[in-house]
PDB file of N, CA, C and O in Angstrom:
ATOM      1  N   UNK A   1     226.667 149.371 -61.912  1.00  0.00           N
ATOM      2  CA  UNK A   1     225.266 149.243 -62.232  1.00  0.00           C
ATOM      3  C   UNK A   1     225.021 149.499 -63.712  1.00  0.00           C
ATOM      4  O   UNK A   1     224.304 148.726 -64.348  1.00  0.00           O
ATOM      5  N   UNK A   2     225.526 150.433 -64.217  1.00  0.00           N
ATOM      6  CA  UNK A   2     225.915 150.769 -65.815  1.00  0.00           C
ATOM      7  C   UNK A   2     226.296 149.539 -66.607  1.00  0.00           C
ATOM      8  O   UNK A   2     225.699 149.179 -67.622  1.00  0.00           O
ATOM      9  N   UNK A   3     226.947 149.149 -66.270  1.00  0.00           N
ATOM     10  CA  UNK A   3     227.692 147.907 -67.279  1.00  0.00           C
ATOM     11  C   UNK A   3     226.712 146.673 -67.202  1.00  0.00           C
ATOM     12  O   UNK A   3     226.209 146.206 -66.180  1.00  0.00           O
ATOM     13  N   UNK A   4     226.511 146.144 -68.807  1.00  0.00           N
ATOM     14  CA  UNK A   4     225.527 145.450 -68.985  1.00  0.00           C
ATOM     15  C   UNK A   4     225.967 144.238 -68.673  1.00  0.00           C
ATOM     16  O   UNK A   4     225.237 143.399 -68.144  1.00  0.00           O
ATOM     17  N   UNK A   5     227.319 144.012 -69.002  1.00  0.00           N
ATOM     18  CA  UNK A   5     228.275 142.569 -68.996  1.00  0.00           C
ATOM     19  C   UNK A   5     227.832 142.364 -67.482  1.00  0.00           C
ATOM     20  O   UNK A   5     227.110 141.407 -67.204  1.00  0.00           O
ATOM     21  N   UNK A   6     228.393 143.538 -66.187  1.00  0.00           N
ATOM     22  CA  UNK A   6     228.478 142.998 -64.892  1.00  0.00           C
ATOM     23  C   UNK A   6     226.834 142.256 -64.609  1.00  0.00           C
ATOM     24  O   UNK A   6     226.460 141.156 -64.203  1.00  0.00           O
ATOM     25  N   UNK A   7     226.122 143.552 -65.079  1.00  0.00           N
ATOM     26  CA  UNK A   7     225.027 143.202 -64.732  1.00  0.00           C
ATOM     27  C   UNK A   7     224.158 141.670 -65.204  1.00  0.00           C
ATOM     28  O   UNK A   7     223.394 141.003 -64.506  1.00  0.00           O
ATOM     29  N   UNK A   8     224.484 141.492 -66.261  1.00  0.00           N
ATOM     30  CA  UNK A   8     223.870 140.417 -66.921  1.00  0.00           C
ATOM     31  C   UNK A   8     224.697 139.251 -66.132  1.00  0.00           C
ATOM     32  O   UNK A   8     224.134 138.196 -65.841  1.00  0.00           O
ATOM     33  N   UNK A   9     226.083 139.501 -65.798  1.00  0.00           N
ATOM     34  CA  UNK A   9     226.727 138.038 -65.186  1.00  0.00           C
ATOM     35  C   UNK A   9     226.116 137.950 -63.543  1.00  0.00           C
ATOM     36  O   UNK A   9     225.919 136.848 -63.032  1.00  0.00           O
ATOM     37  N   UNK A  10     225.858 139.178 -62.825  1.00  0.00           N
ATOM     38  CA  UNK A  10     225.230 138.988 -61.632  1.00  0.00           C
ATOM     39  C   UNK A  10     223.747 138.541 -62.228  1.00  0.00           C
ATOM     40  O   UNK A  10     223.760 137.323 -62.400  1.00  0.00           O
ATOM     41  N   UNK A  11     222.762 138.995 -62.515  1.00  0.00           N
ATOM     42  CA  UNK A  11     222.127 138.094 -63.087  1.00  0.00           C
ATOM     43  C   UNK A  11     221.866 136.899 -63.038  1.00  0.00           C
ATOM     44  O   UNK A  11     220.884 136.483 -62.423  1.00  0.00           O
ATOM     45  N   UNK A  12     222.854 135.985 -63.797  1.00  0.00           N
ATOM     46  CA  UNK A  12     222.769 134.750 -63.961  1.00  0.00           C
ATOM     47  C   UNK A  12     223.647 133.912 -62.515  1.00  0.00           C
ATOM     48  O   UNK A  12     223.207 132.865 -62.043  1.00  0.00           O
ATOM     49  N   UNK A  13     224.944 134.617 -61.965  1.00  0.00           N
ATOM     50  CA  UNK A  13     224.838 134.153 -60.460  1.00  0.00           C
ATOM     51  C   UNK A  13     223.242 133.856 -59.650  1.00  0.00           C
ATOM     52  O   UNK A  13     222.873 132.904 -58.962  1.00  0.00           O
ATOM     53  N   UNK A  14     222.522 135.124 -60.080  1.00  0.00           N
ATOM     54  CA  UNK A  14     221.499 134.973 -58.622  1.00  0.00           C
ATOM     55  C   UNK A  14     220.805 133.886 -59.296  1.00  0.00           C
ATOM     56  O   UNK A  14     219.939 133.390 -58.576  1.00  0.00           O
ATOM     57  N   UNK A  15     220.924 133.280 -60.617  1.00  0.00           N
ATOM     58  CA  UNK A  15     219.520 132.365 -61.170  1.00  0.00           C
ATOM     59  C   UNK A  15     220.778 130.968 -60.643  1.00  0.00           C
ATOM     60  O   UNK A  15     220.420 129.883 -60.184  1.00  0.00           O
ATOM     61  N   UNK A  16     222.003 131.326 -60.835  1.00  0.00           N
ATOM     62  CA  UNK A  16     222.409 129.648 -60.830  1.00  0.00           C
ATOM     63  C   UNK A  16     222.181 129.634 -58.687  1.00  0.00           C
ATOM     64  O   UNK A  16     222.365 128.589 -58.063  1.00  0.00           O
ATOM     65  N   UNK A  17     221.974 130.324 -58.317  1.00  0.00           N
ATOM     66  CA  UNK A  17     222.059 130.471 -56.853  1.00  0.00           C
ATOM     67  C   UNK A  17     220.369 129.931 -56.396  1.00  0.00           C
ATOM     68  O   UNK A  17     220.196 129.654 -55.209  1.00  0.00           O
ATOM     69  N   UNK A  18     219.384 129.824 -57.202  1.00  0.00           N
ATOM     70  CA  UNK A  18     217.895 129.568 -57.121  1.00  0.00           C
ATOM     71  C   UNK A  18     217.832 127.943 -56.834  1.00  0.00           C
ATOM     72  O   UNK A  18     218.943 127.433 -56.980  1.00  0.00           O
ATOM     73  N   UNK A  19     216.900 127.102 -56.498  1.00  0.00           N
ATOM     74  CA  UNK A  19     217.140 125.578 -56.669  1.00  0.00           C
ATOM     75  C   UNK A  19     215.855 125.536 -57.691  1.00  0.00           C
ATOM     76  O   UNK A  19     214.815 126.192 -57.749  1.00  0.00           O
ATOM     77  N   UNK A  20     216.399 124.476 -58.461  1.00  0.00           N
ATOM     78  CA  UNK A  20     215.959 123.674 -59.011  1.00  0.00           C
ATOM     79  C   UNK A  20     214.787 123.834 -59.634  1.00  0.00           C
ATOM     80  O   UNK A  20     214.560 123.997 -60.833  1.00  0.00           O
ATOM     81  N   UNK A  21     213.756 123.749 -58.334  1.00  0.00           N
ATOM     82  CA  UNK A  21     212.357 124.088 -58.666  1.00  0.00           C
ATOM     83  C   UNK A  21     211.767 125.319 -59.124  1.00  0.00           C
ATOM     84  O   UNK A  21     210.696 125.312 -59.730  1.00  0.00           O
ATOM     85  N   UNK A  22     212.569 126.653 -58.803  1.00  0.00           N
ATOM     86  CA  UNK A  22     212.445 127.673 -58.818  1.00  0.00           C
ATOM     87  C   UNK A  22     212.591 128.130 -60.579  1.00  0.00           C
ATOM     88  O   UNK A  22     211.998 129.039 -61.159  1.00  0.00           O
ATOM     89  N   UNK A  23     213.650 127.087 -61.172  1.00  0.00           N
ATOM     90  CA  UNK A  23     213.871 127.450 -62.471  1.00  0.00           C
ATOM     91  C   UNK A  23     213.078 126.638 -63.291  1.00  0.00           C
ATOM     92  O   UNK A  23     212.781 126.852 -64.466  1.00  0.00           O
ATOM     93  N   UNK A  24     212.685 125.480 -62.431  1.00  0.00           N
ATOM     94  CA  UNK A  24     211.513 124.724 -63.431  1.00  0.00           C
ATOM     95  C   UNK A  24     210.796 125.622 -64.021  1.00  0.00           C
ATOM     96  O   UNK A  24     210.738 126.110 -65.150  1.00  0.00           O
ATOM     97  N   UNK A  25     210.049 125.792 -62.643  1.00  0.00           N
ATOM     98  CA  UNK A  25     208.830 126.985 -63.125  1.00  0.00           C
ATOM     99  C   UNK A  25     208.830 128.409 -64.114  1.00  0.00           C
ATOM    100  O   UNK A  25     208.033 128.904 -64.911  1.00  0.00           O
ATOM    101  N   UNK A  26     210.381 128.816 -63.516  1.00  0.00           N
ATOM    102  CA  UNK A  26     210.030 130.263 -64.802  1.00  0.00           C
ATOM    103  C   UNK A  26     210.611 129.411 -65.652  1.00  0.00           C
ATOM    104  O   UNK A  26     209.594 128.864 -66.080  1.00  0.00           O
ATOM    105  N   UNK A  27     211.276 129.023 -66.073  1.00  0.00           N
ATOM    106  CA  UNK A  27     211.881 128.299 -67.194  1.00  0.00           C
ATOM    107  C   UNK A  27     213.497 129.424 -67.979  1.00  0.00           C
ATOM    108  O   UNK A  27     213.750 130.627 -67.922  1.00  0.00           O
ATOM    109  N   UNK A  28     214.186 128.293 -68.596  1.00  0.00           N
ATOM    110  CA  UNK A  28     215.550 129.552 -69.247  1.00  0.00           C
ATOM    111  C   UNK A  28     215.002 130.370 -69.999  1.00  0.00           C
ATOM    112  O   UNK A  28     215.883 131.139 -70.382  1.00  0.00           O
ATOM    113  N   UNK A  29     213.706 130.731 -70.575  1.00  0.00           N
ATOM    114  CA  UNK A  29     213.787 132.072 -71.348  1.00  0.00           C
ATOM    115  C   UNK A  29     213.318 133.223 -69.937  1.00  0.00           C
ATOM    116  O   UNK A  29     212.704 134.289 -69.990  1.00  0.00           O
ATOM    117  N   UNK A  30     213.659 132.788 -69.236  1.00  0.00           N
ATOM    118  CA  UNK A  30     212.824 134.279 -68.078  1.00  0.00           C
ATOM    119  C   UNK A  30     214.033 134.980 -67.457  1.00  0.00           C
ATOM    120  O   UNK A  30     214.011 136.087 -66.920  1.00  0.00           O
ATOM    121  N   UNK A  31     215.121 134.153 -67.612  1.00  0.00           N
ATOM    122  CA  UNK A  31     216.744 134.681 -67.373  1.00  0.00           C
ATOM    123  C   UNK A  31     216.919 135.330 -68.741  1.00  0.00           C
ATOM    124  O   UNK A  31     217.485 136.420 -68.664  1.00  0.00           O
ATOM    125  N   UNK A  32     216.559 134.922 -70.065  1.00  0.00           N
ATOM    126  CA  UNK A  32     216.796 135.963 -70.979  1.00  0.00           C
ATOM    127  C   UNK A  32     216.003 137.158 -71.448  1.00  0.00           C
ATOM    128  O   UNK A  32     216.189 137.989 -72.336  1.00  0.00           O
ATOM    129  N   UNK A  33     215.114 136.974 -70.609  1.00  0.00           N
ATOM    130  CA  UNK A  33     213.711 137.890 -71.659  1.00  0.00           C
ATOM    131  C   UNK A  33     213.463 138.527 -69.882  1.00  0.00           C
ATOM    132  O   UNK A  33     212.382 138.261 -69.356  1.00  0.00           O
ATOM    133  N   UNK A  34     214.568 139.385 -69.032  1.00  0.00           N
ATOM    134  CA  UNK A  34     214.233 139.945 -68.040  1.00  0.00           C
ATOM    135  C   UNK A  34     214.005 141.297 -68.063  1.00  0.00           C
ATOM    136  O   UNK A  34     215.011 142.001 -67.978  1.00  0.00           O
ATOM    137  N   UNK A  35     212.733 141.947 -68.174  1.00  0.00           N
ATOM    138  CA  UNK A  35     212.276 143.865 -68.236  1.00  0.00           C
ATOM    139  C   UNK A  35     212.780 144.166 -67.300  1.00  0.00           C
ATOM    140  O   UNK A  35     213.076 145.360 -67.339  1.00  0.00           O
ATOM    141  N   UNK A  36     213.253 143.354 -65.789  1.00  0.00           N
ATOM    142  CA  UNK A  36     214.095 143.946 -64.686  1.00  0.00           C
ATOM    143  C   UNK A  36     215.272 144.826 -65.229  1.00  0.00           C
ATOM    144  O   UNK A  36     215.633 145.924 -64.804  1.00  0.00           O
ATOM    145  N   UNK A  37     215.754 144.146 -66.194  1.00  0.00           N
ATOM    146  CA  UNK A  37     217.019 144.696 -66.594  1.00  0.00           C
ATOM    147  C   UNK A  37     216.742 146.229 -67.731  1.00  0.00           C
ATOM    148  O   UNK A  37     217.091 147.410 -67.720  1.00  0.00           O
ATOM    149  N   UNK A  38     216.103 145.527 -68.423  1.00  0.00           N
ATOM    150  CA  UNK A  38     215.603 146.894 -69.402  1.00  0.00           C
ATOM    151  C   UNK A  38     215.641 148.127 -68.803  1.00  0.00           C
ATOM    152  O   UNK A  38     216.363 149.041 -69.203  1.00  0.00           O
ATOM    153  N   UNK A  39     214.412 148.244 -67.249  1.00  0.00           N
ATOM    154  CA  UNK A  39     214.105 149.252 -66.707  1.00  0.00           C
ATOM    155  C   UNK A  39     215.193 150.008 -65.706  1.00  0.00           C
ATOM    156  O   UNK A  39     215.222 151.182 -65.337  1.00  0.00           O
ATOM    157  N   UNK A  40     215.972 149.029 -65.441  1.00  0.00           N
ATOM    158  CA  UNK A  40     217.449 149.443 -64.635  1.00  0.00           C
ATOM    159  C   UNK A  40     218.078 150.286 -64.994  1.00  0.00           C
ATOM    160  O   UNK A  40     218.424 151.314 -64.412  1.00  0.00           O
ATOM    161  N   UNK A  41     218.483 149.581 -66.949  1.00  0.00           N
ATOM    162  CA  UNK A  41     219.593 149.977 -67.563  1.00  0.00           C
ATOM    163  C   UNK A  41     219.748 151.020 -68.535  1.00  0.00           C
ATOM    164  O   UNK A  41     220.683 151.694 -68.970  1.00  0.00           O
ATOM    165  N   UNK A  42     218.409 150.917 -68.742  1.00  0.00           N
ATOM    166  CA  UNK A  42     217.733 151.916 -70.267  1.00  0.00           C
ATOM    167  C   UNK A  42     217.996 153.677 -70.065  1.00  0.00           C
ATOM    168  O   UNK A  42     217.839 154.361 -69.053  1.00  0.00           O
ATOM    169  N   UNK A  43     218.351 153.987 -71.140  1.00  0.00           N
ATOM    170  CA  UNK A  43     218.596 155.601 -71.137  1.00  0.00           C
ATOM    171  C   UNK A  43     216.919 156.281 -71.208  1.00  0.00           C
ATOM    172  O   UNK A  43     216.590 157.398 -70.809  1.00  0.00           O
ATOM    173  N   UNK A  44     216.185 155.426 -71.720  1.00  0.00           N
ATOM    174  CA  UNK A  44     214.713 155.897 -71.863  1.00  0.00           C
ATOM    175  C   UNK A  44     214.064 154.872 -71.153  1.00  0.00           C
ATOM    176  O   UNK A  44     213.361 154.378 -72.035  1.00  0.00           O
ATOM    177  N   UNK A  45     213.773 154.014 -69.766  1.00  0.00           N
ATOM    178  CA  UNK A  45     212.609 153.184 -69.809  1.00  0.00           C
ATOM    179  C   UNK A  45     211.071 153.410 -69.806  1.00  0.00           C
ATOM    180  O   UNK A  45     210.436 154.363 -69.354  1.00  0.00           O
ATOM    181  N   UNK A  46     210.661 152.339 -70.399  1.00  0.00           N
ATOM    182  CA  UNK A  46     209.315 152.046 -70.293  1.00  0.00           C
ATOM    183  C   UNK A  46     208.406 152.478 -69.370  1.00  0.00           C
ATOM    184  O   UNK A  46     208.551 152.150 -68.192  1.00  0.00           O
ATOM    185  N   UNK A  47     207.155 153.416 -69.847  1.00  0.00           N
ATOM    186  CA  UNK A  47     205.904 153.829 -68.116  1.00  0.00           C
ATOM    187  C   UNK A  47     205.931 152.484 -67.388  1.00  0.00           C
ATOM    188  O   UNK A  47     206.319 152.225 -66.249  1.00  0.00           O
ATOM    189  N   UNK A  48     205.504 151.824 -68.182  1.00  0.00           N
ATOM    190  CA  UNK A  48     204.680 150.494 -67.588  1.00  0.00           C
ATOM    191  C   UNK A  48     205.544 149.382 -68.220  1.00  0.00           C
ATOM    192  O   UNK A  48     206.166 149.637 -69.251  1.00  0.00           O
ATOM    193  N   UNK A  49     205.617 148.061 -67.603  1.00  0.00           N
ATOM    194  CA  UNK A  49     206.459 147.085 -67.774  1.00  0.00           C
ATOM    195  C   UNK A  49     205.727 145.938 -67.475  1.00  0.00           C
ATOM    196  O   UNK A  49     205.614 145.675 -66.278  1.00  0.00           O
ATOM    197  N   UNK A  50     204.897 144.758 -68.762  1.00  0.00           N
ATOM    198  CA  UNK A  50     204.794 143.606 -68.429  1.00  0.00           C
ATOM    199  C   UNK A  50     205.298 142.650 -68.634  1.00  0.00           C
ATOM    200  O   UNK A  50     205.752 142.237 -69.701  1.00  0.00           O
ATOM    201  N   UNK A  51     205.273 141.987 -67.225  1.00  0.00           N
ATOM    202  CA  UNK A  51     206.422 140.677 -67.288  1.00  0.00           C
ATOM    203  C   UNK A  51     205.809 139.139 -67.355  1.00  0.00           C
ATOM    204  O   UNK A  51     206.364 138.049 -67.221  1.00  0.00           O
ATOM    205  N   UNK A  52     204.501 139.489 -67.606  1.00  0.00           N
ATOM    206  CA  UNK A  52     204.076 138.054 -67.825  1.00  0.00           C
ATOM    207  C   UNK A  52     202.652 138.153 -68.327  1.00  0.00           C
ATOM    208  O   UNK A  52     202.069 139.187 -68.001  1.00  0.00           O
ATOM    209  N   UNK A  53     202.081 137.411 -68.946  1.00  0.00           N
ATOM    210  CA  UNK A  53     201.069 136.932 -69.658  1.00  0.00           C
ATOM    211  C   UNK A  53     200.054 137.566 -68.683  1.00  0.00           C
ATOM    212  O   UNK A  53     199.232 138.408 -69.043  1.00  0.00           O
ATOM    213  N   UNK A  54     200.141 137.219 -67.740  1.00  0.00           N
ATOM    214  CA  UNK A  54     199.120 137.483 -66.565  1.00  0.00           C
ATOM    215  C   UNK A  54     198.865 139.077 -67.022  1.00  0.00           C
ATOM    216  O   UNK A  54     197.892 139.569 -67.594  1.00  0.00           O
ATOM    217  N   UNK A  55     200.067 139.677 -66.568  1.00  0.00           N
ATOM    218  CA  UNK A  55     200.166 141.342 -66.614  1.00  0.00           C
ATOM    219  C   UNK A  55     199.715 141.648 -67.879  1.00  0.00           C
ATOM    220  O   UNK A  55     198.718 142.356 -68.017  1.00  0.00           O
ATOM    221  N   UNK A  56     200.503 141.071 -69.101  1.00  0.00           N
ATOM    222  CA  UNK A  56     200.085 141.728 -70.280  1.00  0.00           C
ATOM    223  C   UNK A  56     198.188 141.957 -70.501  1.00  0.00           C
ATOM    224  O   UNK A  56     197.607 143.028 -70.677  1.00  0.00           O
ATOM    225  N   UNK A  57     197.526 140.457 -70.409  1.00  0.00           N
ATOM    226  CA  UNK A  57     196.003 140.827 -70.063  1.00  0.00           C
ATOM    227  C   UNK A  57     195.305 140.792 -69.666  1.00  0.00           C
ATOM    228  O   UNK A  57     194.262 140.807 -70.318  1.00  0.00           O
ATOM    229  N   UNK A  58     195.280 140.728 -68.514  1.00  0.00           N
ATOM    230  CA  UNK A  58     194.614 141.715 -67.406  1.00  0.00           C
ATOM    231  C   UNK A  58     195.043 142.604 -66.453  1.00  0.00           C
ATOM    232  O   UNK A  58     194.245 143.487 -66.140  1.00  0.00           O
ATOM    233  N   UNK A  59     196.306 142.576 -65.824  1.00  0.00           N
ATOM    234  CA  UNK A  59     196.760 143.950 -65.196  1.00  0.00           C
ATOM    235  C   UNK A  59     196.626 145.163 -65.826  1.00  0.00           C
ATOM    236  O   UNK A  59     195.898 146.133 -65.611  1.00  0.00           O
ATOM    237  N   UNK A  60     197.784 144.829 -66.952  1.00  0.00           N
ATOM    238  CA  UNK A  60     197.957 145.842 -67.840  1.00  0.00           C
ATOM    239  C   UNK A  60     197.118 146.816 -68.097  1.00  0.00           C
ATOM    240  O   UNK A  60     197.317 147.983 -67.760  1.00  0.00           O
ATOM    241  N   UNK A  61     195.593 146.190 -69.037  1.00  0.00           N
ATOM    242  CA  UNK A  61     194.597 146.805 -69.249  1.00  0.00           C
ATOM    243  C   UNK A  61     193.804 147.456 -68.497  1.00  0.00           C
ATOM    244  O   UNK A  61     193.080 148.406 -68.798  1.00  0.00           O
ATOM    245  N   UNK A  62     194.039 146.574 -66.806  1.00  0.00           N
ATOM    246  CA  UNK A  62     192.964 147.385 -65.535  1.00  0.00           C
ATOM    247  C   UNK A  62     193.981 148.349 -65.327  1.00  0.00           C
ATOM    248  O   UNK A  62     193.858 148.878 -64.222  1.00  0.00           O
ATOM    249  N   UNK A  63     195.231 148.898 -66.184  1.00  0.00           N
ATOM    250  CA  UNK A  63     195.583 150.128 -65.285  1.00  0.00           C
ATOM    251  C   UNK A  63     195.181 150.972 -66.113  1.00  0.00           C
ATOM    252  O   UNK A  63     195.489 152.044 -65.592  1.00  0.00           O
ATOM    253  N   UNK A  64     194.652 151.199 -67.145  1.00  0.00           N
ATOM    254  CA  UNK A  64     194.172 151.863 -67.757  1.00  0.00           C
ATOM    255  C   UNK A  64     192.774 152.323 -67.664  1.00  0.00           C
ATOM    256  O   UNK A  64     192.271 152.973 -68.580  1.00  0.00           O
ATOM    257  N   UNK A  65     192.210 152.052 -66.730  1.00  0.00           N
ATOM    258  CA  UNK A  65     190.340 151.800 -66.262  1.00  0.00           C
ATOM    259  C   UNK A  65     190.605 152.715 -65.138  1.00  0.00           C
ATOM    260  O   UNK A  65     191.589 152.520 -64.425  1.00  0.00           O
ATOM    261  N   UNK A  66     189.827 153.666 -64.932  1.00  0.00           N
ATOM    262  CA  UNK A  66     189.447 154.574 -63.884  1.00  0.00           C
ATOM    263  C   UNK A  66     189.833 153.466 -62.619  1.00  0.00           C
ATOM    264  O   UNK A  66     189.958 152.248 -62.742  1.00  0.00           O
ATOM    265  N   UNK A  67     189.951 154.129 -61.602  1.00  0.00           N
ATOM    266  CA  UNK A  67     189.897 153.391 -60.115  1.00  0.00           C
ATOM    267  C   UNK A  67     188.603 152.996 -59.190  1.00  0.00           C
ATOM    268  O   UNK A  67     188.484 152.093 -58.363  1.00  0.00           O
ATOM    269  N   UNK A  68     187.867 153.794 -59.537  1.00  0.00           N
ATOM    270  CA  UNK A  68     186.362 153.219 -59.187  1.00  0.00           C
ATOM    271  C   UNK A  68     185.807 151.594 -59.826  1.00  0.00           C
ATOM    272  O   UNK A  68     185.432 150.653 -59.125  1.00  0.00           O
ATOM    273  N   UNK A  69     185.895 151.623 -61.376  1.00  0.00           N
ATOM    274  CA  UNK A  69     185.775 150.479 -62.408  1.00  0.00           C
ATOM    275  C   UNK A  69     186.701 149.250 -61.620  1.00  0.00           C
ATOM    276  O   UNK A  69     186.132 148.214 -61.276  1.00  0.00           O
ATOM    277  N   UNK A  70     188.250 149.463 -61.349  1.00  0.00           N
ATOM    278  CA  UNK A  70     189.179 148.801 -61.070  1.00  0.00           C
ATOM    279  C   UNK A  70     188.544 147.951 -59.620  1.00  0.00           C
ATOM    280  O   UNK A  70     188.142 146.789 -59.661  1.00  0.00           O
ATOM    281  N   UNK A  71     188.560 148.717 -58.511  1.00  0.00           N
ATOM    282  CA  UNK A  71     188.065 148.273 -57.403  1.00  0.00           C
ATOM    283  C   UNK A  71     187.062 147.572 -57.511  1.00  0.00           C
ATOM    284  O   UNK A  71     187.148 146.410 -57.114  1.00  0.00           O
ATOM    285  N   UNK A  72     185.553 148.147 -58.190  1.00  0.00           N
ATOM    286  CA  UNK A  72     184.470 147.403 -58.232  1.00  0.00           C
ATOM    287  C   UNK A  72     184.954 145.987 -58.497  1.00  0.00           C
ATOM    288  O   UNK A  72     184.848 145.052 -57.702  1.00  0.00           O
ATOM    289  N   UNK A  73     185.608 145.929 -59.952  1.00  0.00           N
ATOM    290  CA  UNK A  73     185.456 144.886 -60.892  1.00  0.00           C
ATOM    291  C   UNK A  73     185.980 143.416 -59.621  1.00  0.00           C
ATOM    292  O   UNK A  73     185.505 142.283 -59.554  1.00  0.00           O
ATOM    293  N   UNK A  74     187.493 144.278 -58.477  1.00  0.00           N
ATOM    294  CA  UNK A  74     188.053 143.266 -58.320  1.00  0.00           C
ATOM    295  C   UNK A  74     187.044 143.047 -56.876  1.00  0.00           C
ATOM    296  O   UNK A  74     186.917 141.858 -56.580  1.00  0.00           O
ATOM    297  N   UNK A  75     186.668 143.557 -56.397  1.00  0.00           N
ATOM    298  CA  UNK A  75     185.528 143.216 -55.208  1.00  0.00           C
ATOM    299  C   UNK A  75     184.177 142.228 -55.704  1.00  0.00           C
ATOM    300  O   UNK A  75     183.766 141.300 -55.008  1.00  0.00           O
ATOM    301  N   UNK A  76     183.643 142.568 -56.884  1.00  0.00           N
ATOM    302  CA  UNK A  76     182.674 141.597 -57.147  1.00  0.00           C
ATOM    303  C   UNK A  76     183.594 140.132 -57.762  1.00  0.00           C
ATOM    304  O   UNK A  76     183.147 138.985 -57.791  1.00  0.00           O
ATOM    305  N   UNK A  77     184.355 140.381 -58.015  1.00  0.00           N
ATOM    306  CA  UNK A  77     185.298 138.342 -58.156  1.00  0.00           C
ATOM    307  C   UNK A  77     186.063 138.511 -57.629  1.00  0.00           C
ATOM    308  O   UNK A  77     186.961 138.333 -58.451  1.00  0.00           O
ATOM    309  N   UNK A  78     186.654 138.838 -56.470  1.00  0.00           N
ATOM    310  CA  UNK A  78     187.407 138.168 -54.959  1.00  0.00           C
ATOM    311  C   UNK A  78     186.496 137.788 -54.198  1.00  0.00           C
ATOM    312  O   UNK A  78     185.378 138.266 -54.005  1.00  0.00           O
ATOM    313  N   UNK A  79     187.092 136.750 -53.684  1.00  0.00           N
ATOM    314  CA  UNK A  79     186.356 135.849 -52.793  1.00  0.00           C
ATOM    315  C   UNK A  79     186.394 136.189 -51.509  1.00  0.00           C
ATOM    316  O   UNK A  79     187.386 136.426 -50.821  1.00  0.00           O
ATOM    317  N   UNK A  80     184.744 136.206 -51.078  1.00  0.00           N
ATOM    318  CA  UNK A  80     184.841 136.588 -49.651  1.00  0.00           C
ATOM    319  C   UNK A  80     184.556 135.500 -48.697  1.00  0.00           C
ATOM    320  O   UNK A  80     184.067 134.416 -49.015  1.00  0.00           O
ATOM    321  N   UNK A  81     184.926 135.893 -47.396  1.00  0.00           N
ATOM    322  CA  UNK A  81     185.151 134.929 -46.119  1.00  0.00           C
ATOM    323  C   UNK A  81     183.396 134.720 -45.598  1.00  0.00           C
ATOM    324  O   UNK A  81     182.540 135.603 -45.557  1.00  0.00           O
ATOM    325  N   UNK A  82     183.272 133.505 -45.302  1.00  0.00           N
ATOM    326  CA  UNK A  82     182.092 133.463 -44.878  1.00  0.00           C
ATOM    327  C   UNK A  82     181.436 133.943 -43.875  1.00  0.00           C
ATOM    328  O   UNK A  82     180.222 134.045 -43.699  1.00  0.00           O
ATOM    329  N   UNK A  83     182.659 134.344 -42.972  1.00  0.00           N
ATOM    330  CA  UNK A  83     182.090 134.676 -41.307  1.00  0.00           C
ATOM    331  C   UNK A  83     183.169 136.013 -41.269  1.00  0.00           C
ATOM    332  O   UNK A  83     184.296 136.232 -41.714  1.00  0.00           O
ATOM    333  N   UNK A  84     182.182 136.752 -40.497  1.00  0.00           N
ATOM    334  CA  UNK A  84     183.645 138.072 -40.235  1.00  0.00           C
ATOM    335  C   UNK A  84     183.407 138.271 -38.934  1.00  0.00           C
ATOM    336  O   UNK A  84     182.585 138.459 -38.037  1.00  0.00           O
ATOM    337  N   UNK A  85     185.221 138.058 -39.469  1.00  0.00           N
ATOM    338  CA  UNK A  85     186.199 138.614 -37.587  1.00  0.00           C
ATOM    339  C   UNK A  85     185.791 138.963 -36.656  1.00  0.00           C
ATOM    340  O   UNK A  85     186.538 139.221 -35.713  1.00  0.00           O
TER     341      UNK A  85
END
């Protein structure tokens, strides 16, 4: 688990093991630019770890917002069901 070589070559097994479509979408920089690995391997990791655009702004920032703020914000823009159960 230590060794960066093993780790980085399992790694790229599990991406050549994905089909096709799977790598369309993240694309080859998401096999190089993986925080999975950072947070594994690191003698110091990171509190918090974003792995995508998404996370960087807006997760990120709602973890920093009280939990009352957080909930509200995501209850008034999630979409609710018209009829209940």
């Amino acid at each position: 688990m230590i060794e960066s070589a093993r780790l980085s070559s399992n790694f790229q097994m599990l991406w050549d093991q994905t089909s096709s479509e799977i790598r369309e979408i993240y694309g080859e920089k998401y096999l190089a630019s993986n925080c999975m690995e950072h947070a594994l391997t690191a003698c110091r990791p990171c509190t918090r770890y974003s792995a995508g655009w998404d996370a960087k702004l807006f997760y990120l920032p709602l973890s920093y917002l009280p939990t009352f703020l957080v909930d509200a914000l995501l209850y008034w823009t999630s979409m609710k069901p018209e009829k209940a159960l």
